[in-house]
N, C-alpha and C positions, 0 to 999 in steps of 0.2 A: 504494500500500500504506500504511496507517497504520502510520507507522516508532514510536507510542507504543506498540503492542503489539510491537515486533518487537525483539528483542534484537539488541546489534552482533555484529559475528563472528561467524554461523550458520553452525552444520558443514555441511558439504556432504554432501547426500545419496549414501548407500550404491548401488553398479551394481546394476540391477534382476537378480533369482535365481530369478522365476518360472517355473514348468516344468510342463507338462503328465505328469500319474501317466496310468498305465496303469489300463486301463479293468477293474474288476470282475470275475472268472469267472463267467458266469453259473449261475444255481443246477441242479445236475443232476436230472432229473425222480425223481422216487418212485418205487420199485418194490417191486410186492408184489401181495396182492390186497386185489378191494377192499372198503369197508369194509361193513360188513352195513345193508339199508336203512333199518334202526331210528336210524342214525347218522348227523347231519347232516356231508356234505361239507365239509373246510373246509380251504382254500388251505397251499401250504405258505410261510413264510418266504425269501424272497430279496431278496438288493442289489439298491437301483435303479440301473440300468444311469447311467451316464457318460456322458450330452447334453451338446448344445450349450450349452444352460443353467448347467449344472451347473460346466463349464469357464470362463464365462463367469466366473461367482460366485469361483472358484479363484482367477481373472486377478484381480481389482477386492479380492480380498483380499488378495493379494501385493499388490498395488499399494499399501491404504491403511496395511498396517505398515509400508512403507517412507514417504508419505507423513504417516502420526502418528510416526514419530520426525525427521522433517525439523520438525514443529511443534512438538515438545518442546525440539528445540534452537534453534526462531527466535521461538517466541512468549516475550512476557513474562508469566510469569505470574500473578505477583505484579498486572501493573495490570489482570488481565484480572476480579479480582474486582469492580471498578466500571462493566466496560465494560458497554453494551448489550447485547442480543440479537444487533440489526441487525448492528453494528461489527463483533460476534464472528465472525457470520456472513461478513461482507465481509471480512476480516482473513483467514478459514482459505480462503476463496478466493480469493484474491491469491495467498498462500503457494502454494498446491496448482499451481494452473493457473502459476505461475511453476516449479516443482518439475518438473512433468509436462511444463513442456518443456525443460527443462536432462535429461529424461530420454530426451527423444525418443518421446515414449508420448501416443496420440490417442486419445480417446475420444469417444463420439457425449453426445447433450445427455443423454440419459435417464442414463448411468453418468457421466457428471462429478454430476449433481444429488444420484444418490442417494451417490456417493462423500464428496461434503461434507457430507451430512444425517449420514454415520456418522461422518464426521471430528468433527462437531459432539456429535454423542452421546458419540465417542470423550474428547472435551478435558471438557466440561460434563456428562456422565454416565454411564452405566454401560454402556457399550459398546454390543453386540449386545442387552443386553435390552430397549434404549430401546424398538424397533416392538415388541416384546412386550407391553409396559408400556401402550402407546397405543393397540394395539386393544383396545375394549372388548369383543370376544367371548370372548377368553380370560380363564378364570379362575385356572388354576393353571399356573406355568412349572414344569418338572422336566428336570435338568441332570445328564444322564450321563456328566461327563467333558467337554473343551472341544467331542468333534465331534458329542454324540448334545442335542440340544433340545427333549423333549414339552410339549408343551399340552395346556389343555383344552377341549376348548369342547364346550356344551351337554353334559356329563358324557361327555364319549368324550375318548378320549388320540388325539393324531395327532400325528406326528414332521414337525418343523418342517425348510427348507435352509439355516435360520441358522446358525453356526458361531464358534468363539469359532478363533482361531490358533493355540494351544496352550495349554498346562496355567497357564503364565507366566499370560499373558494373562487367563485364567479368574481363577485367585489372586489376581492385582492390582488387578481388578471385586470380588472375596469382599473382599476386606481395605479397597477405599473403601467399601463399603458398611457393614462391622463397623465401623470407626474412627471412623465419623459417628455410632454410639451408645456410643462409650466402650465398645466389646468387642475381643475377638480374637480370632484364630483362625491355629496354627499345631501343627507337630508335637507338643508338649507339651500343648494342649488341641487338639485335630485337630474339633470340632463346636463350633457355635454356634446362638443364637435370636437375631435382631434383628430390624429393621422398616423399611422406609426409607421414604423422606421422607413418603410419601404415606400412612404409616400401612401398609401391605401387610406380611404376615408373611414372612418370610424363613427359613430352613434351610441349614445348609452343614454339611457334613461334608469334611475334606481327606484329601490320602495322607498318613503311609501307611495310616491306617484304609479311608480309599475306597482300594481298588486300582485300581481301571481311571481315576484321575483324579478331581478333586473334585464331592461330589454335592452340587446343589442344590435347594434348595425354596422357591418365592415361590407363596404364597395373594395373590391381587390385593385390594386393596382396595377395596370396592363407592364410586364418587363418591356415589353415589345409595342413601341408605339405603332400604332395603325396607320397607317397613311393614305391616302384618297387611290391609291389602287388597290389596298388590302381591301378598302369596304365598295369599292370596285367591284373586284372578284368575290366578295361576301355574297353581293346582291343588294347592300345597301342602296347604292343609285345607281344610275349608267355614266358611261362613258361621254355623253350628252352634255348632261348636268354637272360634273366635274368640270369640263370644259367648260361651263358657262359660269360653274362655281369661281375656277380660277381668274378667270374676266372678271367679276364681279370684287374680289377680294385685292387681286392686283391695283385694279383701278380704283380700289380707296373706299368701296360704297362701305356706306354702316350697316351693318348685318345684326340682327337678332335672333337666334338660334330658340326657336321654344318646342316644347314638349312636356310628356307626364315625368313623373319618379321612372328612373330605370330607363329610358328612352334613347339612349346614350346622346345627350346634349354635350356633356363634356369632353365624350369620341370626338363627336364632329367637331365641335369648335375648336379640338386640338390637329383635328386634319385640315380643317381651313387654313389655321394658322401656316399652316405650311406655307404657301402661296406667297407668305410677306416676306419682302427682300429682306435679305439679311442685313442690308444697310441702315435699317431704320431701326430706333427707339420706340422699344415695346415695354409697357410699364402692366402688368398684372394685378389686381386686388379682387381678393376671395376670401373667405371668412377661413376657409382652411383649405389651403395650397393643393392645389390636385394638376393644374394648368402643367403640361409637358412642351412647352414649346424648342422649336429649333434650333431659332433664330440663335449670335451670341449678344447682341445687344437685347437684354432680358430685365428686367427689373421686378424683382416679384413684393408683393407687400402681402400682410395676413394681418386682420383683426385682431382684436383682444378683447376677450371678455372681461368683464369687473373685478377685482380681488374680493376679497373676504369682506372687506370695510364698504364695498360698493362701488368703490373708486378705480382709476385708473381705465375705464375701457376705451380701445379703440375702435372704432365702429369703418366700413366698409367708406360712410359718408367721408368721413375724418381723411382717408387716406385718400380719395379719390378728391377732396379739395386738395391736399398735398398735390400728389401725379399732376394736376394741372400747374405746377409751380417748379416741374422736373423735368422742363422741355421735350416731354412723347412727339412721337411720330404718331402711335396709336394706343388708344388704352382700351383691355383686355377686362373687363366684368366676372366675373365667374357667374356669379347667379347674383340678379339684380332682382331683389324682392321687398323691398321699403323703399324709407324716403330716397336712398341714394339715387332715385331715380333722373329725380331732378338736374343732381348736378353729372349724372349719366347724359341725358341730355345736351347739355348748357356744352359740353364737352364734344359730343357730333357735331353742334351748332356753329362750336367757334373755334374752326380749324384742325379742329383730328377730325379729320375724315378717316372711314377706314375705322373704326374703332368698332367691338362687336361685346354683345352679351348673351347671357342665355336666361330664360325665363318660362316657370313653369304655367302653360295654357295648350289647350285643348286645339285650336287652330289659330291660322295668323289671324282671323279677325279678333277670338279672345286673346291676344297677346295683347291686340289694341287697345282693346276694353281695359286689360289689366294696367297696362302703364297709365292708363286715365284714371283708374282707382288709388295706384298705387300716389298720385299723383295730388287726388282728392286728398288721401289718407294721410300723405307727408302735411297737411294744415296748410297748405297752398290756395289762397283763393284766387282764382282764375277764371273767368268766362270758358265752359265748355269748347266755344268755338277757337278762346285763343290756345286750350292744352288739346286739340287737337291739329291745331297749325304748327305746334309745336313740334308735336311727333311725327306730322306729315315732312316736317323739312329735317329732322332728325333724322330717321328711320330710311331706309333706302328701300330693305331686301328682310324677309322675313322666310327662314329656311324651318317646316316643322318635320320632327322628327319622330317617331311612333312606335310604341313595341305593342306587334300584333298581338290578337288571343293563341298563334299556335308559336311564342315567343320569340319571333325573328323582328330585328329591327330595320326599322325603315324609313329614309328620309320621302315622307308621303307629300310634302307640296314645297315647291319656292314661290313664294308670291311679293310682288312688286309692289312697293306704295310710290305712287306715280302723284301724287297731291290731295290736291281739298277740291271737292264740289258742291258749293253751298257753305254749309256747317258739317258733312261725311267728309271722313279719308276717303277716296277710290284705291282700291286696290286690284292686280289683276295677275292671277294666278297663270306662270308661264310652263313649269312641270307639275305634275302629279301622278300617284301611285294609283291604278285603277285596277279594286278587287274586281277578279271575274266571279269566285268561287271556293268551294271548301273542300279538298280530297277527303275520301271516305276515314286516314288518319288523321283527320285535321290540321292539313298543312293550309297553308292561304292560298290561293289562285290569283295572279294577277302579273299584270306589267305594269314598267312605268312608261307615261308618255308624255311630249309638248301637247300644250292645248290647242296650238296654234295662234295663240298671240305672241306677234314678235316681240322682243324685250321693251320696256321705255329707254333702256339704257344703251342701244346698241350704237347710236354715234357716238357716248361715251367709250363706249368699246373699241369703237375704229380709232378713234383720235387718240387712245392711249398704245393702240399697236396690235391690240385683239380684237381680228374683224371677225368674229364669227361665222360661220358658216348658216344663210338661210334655213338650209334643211334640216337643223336642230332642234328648230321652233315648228317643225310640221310634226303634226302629229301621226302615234301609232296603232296602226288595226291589232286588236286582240288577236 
């Protein structure tokens, strides 16, 4: 054993308390009649029954709380900030396989290996999320409490056998990962935003706001940024639309990127981003950094929430009056959802062209609505007609984006704000995604096509150097 990592006097481990639960009730069948044939069958809700398995998992996790507080009291931890990988690795198996038999407890090779690999995530990081975190299929972790675990993978939810020990347990994973950006979270603020290491969004909500235990949210981090051919080849949009995307983005227009939760708005507006020369001054503000951009002229800002006393926060506003006082070329929103809208705004108005945000609505006409809300809602008193002159000379291009019901996403419309007619924006939708239909396993049917109106922007386009090709704007037969 490397007696440098191992503290003298280590408490003796706790008598093993492991115990087999009683197995589930199984669910009692439905009774009624049945449903009319216009109405798709569809399963009822039941616990999965209590395997072999599943007892197995029970056993190995009794075992490794008793096993991680044996290595809280024999590791050093203070030297383990220098140590190796390897060492770390060989040091918690010394410990373990010496623990495991002062316990009298035998394990076959497959559950000693995988018990050290959690011991190791347990000591150097986030517990149960670690295999979460390393498979690359899932995209979104969501945390109902320490026993319920969904993912995502390829846009469908599916409930994982991971499991956190208890509530404790879950809390003291929330609180290393909030502490590592200077936030908190407890009864007095019970939610947080943070990001860990790997740049991945995070979410936590505690009790007693969560009731059934604390709720979590991790958007995964993509290693590999997506680029406007990856979601190319996806199926995201065509070849088309990129092209008219890159015109658009090149020549300066102000873009607004909207969509639901999940829609990937932040995909795309980091494949747009692509498009901007790398000559220019990009100034970034997001309540928590997720923006991947290119470019090397970058300037990234994050908010701050209040300390303990109330004091101290920096708000998205705060920073975006800054950035206008740091000479941009263009400034970059992450998600504009309050007042900052205003001076969101004020900022396309008065020489960043070319700036772009993302905002969560339904289609570009509810985008419009919303910044007229959001606009109402900042205490700004304004004539109707003058906050929507506003956004009409703000606002360029409105790209929405959409995660279908059989979960592939989709950039389904770019639509044009061309001005005011009257007291209405006009706006005039130049691509869109036209479902045809549903395959019998519920994939979507559909193309994207031009509508047939030519761009407002297309002598823009010539005079900047991108004359687009006519036939882009003609539309396609299903």
């Amino acid at each position: 054993m490397f007696s440098r990592y191992k503290k003298t006097g280590g408490a003796k481990p706790a008598a093993s308390t492991a115990g087999n639960a009683a197995p589930p009730e199984k669910a009692k069948p439905a009774v009624g009649t049945p449903a009319p044939s216009m109405r798709k069958p569809t399963a009822p809700a039941k616990p999965a029954p209590m395997d072999k398995e599943k007892k197995r998992k029970e056993r190995l996790s009794e075992i490794k709380v008793q096993l991680h507080n044996r290595l809280l009291d024999s590791l050093n931890l203070s030297a383990l900030e220098t140590a190796s990988e390897a060492d770390l690795r060989a040091e918690i198996n010394a410990i373990a396989t010496e623990a495991l038999e002062e316990m009298s407890i035998v394990l076959n090779r497959e559950e000693r290996n995988l018990l050290n690999q959690e011991l190791y995530d347990e000591v150097t990081g986030l517990g149960p999320f670690e295999p979460l975190l390393r498979d690359d299929t899932v995209n979104d972790i969501l945390v109902n409490g320490p026993h319920q675990i969904f993912v995502e993978r390829n846009g469908k939810l599916e409930l994982t056998d991971i499991t956190f020990k208890d509530e404790k347990h879950l809390q003291r994973i929330i609180d290393k990962i909030v502490s590592a950006v200077g936030r908190r979270v407890d009864e007095s603020n019970p939610y947080v935003d943070a990001r860990l290491a790997d740049g991945s969004r995070f979410n936590a909500m505690v009790p007693p706001i969560a009731v059934d235990g604390s709720l979590v949210s991790i958007r995964k981090f993509k290693k590999e940024k997506l680029s406007i051919d990856d979601l190319v080849k996806f199926g995201a949009f065509t070849e088309e639309m990129a092209a008219y995307l890159q015109a658009a983005v090149a020549t300066r227009l102000n873009i607004i990127v909207s969509g639901g939760t999940g829609s990937g708005k932040t995909t795309t507006l980091n494949a747009l981003s692509s498009f901007i020369d790398d000559s220019e001054r990009i100034l970034t503000i997001e309540d928590t950094a997720e923006l991947q951009l290119q470019q090397t002229h970058v300037g990234r800002m994050e908010s701050r929430p209040p300390n303990v006393e109330g004091k101290g926060a920096v708000t998205q506003r705060d920073c975006l009056r800054n950035a206008l006082r740091m000479r941009p070329d263009r400034i970059i929103v992450g998600e504009t959802r309050g007042e900052e809208v205003i001076d969101m705004l004020q900022a396309m108005n008065t020489g960043h062209d070319g700036s772009m945000t993302t905002i969560h609505a339904n289609s570009a006409r509810d985008a419009v609505s919303r910044l007229e809300n959001m606009i109402a809602m900042a205490g700004i008193e304004m004539p109707i007609k003058a906050v929507r002159g506003q956004i009409s000379s703000a606002v360029n291009l409105i790209v929405q984006a959409s995660r279908l019901q059989d979960g592939s996403r989709r950039m389904v419309s770019i639509t044009e704000i061309t001005g005011m007619e009257g007291e209405v924006i006009s706006m005039q939708e130049v691509f869109r995604f036209q479902r045809v239909g549903l395959t019998p396993d519920n994939k979507i049917i559909g193309h994207f096509t031009a509508t047939g109106v030519r761009s407002h922007f297309s002598e823009r386009f010539r005079l900047w150097g991108y004359d687009l090709p006519p036939e882009i704007f003609e539309p396609v037969e299903g």
